[in-house]
N, C-alpha and C positions, 0 to 999 in steps of 0.2 A: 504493500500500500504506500501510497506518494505522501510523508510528508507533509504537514502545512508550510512550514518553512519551503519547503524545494515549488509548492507550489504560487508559493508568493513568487520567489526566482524567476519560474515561467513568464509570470504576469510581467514582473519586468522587461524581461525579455521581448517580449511581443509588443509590449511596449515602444521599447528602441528599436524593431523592426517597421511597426506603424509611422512612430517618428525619423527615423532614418530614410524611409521611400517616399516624404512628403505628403504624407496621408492626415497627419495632423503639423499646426503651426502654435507656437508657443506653448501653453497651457489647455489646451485643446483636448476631445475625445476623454473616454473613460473603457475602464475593462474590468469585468468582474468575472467570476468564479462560484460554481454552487460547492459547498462543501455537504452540508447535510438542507434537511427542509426548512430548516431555520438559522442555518449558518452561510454566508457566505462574505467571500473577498471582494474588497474592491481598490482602483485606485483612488486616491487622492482627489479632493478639487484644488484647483490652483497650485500645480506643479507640472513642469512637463516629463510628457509620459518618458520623454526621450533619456533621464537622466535618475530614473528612479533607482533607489535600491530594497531589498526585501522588509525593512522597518518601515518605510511608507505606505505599507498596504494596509488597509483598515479593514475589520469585521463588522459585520451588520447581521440583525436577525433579516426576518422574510419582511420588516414594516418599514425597515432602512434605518432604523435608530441601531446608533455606535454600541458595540458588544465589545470593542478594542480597536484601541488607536494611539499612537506613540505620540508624547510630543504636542503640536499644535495641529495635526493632520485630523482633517475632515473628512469625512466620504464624500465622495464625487454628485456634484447636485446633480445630476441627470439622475441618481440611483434608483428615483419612482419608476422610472423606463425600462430600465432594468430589473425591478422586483416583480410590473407587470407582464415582463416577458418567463418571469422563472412560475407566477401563478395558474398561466393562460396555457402553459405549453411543459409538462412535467417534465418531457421529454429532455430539454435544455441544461445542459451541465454549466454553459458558457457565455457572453454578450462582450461583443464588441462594438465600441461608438466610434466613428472617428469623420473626418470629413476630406478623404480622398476626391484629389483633385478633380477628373473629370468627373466623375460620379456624383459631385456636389453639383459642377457646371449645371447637369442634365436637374438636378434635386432644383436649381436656382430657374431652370429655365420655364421647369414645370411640364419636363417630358419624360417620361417611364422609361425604362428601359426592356421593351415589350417587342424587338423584332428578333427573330429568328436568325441568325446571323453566323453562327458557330456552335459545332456541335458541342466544345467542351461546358457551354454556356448554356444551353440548353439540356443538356444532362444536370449538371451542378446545379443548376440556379431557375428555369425554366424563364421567369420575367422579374422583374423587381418592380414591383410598383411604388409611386407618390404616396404618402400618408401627408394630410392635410397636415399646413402650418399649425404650430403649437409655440407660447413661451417655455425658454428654455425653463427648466427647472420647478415647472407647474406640473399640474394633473394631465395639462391638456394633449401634450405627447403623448405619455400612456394610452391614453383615449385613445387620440387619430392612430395610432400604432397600432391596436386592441385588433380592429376591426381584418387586420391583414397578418393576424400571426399562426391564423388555424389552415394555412393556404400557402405561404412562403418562409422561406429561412432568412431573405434579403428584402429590406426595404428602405428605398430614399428619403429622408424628410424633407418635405418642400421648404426648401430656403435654406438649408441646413446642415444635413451630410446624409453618412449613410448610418443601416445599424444591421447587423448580423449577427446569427444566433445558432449552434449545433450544439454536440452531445460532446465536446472537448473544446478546449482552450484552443488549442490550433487550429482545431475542425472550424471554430468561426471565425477565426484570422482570416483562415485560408478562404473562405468565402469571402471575408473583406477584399482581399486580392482579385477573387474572380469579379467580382462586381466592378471594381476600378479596372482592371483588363476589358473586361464588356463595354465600358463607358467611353474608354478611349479607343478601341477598336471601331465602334460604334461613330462617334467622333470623327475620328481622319478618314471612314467611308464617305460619311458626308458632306467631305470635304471634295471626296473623291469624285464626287455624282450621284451618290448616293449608292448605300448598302444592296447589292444583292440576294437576297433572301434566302432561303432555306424553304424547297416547297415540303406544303402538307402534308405530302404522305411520306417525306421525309424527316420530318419533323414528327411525325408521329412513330415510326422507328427509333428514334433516339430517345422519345419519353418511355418506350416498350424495353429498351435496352437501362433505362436507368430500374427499370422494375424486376429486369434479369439478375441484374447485380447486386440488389437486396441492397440501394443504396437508404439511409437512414435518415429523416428528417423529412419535414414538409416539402410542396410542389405542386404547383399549379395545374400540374398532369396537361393532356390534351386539349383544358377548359382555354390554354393559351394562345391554340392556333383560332382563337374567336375576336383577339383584338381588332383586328381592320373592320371586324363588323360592328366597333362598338356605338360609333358614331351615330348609325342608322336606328340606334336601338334605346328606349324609357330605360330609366336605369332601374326599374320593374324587368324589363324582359333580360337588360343583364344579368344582373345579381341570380336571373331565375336560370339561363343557359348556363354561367357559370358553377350553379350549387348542381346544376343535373349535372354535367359532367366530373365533377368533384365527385358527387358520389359514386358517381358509374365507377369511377379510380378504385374508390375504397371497396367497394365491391366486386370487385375483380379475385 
């Protein structure tokens, strides 16, 4: 078994990986950890993630009040984002915040990251969608976020950054990374002339391949190849095409 101390370590780590590839700027982003259902890690407010060491990590129960903290160290204000992601989704061992460069653009511009583009992108992650603006360090994130955690591991916050969540500390690092790869890929295509697509029944191979490999965590499933019709459609006949294909998934 890992440790509480080795796994503060990680958190630093990941940390200085986040801040090292520009993903976060000064005091930026937060990263947490579940330990048990009422313990878990976090970092810091107001320090950067890029220079922490393992006494910087603070304990919190499941309501975000301090259980242990060294020093003058705070838990991280975003931690209500993070407590509703560890209540809504048991599955989640892990939560990473940060505001990766393209990823934020597209969060700022107010477009999804919703085309089919590459397959490692579409197995990993299937779409990231926008969660409605929120102040920082309010209820309101939680909220807007609530609505898109029973369907994806990745989501933008409008105006914001990004937030990603799996069943390890790396595990949603490493979707932090896929997301900002998707955003800028996504990016200099349409710079390019715009993105080439990924057809349908291609697309629906590589969601049938991520169900072969018993990969773990939420996903949009097939309900994703329905964005281009979203436009034409009450967000009544959305929400309805997308929960029948969602179930059709888990019923499989």
């Amino acid at each position: 078994m890992v440790s509480e101390y080795e796994i503060k370590k990680q958190i630093c780590d990941i940390g200085k990986r986040i801040y090292d590839r520009g993903m976060v700027a000064a005091n930026d982003g937060n990263i947490s950890v579940k330990l048990s259902e009422n313990e878990f890690l976090c970092t810091p407010t107001g320090v950067s993630k890029g220079f922490m060491t393992p006494d910087y990590i603070c304990k919190v129960d499941k309501e975000g009040k301090v259980l242990q903290a060294n020093g003058n160290f705070k838990p991280s204000s975003e931690i209500k984002m993070h407590m509703r992601v560890y209540a809504e989704r048991p599955d989640v061992q892990s939560v990473v915040h940060a505001h990766p460069m393209y990823a934020t653009g597209f969060a700022i511009a107010g477009i999804p990251l919703d085309q089919p583009i590459m397959p490692e992108a579409i197995i990993a992650l299937g779409t990231v969608p926008i969660a409605p603006y929120g102040t920082p360090s309010t209820m309101e994130i939680p909220d807007a976020v609530s609505q898109f955690l029973q369907t994806y591991d990745a989501v933008l916050l409008e105006n914001h950054g990004a937030l990603t969540y799996s069943n390890s500390l790396l595990a949603a690092y490493h979707k932090m990374e896929s997301v900002e790869f998707y955003a800028q890929l996504l990016f200099i295509s349409k710079q390019l002339g715009g993105p080439k697509e990924i057809p349908e029944k291609e697309v629906e191979k590589l969601v049938d391949l991520r169900q072969q490999f018993g990969m773990q965590g939420k996903h949009p499933g097939k309900a994703m190849l329905h964005h281009e019709q979203a436009g034409n459609m009450s967000q009544e006949e959305l929400v309805a095409q997308i929960t029948k294909a969602v179930m059709a998934q888990l019923n499989q």
